[in-house]
N, C-alpha and C positions, 0 to 999 in steps of 0.2 A: 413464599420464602422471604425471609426478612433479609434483606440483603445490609441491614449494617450491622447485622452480626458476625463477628470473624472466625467465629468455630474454632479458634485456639489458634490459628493457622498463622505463623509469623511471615511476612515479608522479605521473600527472600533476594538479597539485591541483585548477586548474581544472574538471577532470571530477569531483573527490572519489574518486581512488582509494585504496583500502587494499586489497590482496589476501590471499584468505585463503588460509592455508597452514599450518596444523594437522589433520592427517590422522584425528587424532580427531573431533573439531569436524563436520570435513566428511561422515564416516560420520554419525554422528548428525543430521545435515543430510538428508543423501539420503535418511535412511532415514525420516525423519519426511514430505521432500518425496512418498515413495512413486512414481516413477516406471513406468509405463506405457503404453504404445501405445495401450490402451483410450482414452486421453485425447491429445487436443492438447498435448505440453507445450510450453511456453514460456520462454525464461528470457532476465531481464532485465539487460545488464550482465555478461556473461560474464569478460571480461577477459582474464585467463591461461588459464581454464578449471580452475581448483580444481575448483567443481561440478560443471561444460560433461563431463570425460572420468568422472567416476564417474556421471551420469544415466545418460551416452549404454553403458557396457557394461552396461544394464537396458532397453532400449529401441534402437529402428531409427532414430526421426528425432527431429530434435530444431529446433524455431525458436530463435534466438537474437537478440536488438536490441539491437546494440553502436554505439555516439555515435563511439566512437574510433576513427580511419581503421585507424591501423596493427594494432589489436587482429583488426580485424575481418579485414585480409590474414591474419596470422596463424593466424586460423583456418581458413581460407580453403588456407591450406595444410599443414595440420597432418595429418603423415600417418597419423594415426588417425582423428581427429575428424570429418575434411573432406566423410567419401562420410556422414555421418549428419547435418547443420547444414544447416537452411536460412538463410543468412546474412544479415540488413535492418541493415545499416549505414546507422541514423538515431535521430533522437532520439526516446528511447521518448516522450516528453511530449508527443510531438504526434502519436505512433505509432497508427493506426485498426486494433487488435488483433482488429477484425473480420476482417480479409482472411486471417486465418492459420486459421479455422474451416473444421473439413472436415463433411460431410455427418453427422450422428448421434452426433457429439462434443461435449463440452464441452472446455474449457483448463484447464489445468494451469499455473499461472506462478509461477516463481519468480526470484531471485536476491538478492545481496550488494549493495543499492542503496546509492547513492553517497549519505551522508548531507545536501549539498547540496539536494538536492531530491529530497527522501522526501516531505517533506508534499506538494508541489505532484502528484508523480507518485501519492501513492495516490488522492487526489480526478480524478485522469483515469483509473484501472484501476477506483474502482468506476461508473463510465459503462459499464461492460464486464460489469457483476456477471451481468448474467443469463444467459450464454453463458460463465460459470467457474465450475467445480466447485472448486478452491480457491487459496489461492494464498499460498504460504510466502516468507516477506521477512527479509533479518537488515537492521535498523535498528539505531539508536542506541539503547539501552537507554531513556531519556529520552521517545522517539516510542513506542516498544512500551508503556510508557506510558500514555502519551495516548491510544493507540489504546482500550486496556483500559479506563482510567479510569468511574466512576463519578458520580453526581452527588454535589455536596457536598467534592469531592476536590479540592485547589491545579489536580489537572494535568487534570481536566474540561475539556475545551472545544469547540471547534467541530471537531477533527477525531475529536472521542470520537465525538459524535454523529451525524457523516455515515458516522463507517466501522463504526458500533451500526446502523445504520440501514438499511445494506447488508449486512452480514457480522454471522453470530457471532466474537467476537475472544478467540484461544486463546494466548498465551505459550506458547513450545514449552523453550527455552532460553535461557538467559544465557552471553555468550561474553565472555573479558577481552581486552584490547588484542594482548597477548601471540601472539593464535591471527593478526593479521594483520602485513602487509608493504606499508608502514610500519605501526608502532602508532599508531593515533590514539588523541589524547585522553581519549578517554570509553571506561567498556564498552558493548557491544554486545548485541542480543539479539534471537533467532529467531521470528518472530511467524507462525502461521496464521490467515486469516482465509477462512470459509464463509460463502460467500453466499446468506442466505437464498433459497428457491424462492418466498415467500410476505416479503416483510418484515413484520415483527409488529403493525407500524403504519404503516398506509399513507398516503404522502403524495399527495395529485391532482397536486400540481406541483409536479418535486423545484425548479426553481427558488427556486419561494417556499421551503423547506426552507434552502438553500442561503441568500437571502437573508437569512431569520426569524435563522438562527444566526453569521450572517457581522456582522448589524449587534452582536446582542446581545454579543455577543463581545468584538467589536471598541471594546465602552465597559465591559470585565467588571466594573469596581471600581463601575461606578453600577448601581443599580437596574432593572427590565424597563420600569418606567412613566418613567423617563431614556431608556434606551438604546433603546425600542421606540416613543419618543412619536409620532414622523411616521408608524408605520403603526398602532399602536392606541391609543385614550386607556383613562384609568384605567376608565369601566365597561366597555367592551367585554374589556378583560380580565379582569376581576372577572366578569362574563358566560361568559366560557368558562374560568371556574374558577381563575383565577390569581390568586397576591395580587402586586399591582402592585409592593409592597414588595420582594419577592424579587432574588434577584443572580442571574445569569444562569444560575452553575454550579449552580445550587441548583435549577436546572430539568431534570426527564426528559425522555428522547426523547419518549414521548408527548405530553409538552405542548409540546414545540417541535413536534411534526407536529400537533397542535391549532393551534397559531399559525399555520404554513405551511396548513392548510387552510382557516382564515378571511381568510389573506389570497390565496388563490385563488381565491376566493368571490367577495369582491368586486373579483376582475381581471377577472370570467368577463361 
């Protein structure tokens, strides 16, 4: 399948399409995705099928979760693709990627996500962490990132810590505007993320996790004893080791999963 051909198919922004179509690029892609039958694969956001026709001549079956009517006829009728695609024309964000697990498998997920909602969509794929073996993303350069990010660092935040938290987080590659159709704005870049079998630090209630980093976050420029005041006062955090003084990003996973466990404690 000649994947820089666009088969008439416009770009629709709404959805956040760019299609990629650098055949370098995409080898390099596939080959890091490592495709399989031993595994579920999945992939999100197909499109033209750049990815969708070089997995599927490494493998028998392939799932795919395409949002766009017409994409998803398309593949539906492609006459290579068609007899290997199980086809869910819907929105991966509300998508229960349980149903596509088979008996003694893990998933396999990948694709070229629509940079609108990257962040929204990886906080509902790691709901999914413990039934994936891994799952390769080209993002925004910007969000790969974030993902990676460290404490102490501008671009620490609340999505560092939720997808540290589920996942080891591997930058595979950096790709320029150049490798898609249209170019967007920004570069782009390949991220693997492995889901731990064990998280390193275990939270009792990913909610409170989700909470603990959503509030702190959400006031970065103030302090933990500002941003954290309605669920801990200054000694309870000085109690579990923190100095209240601190700014949000300046806190490990560990001690955000320290926070989210005493405030589980006292929900219980």
């Amino acid at each position: 399948m000649n994947s820089k051909v666009h088969q008439g198919h416009k770009a629709r922004k709404r959805f956040g399409q760019n299609f990629l179509h650098d055949d370098y690029v995409i080898d390099q892609i596939v080959d890091a995705i490592y495709p399989t039958d031993d595994f579920t694969m999945v992939e999100i956001g197909p499109g033209l099928g750049a990815l969708t026709g070089p997995v599927c001549s490494r493998i028998q079956r392939l799932n795919v979760v395409e949002l766009d009517r017409d994409l998803a006829a398309r593949l539906a009728t492609h006459p290579i693709l068609k007899d290997k695609l199980n086809i869910h024309q819907a929105d991966a964000m509300k998508f229960d990627f349980t149903q596509l697990l088979e008996p003694g498998k893990k998933m396999k997920i990948f694709g070229n996500l629509p940079y609108n909602i990257s962040t929204q969509l990886m906080f509902h794929l790691f709901e999914f962490a413990a039934h994936v073996q891994d799952m390769h993303f080209m993002l925004q350069k910007e969000v790969v990132n974030r993902l990676a990010a460290g404490p102490g660092s501008k671009t620490y935040g609340r999505l560092s810590v939720m997808a540290q938290y589920y996942c080891q987080v591997v930058p595979v590659l950096e790709v320029g505007p150049e490798a898609f159709q249209p170019a967007p704005k920004v570069n782009s870049a390949v991220v693997k993320l492995l889901p731990y079998e064990v998280p390193p630090f275990v939270a009792h209630d990913i909610a409170c996790l989700s909470q603990v980093t959503a509030d702190a976050f959400g006031k970065r420029r103030k302090t933990i004893r500002n941003s954290l005041s309605h669920l801990f006062n200054i000694e309870q955090l000085t109690e579990l080791g923190l100095d209240p003084g601190a700014r949000p990003e300046q806190l490990t996973l560990a001690q955000y999963v320290t926070l989210a466990n005493a405030l589980a404690e006292r929900k219980e």
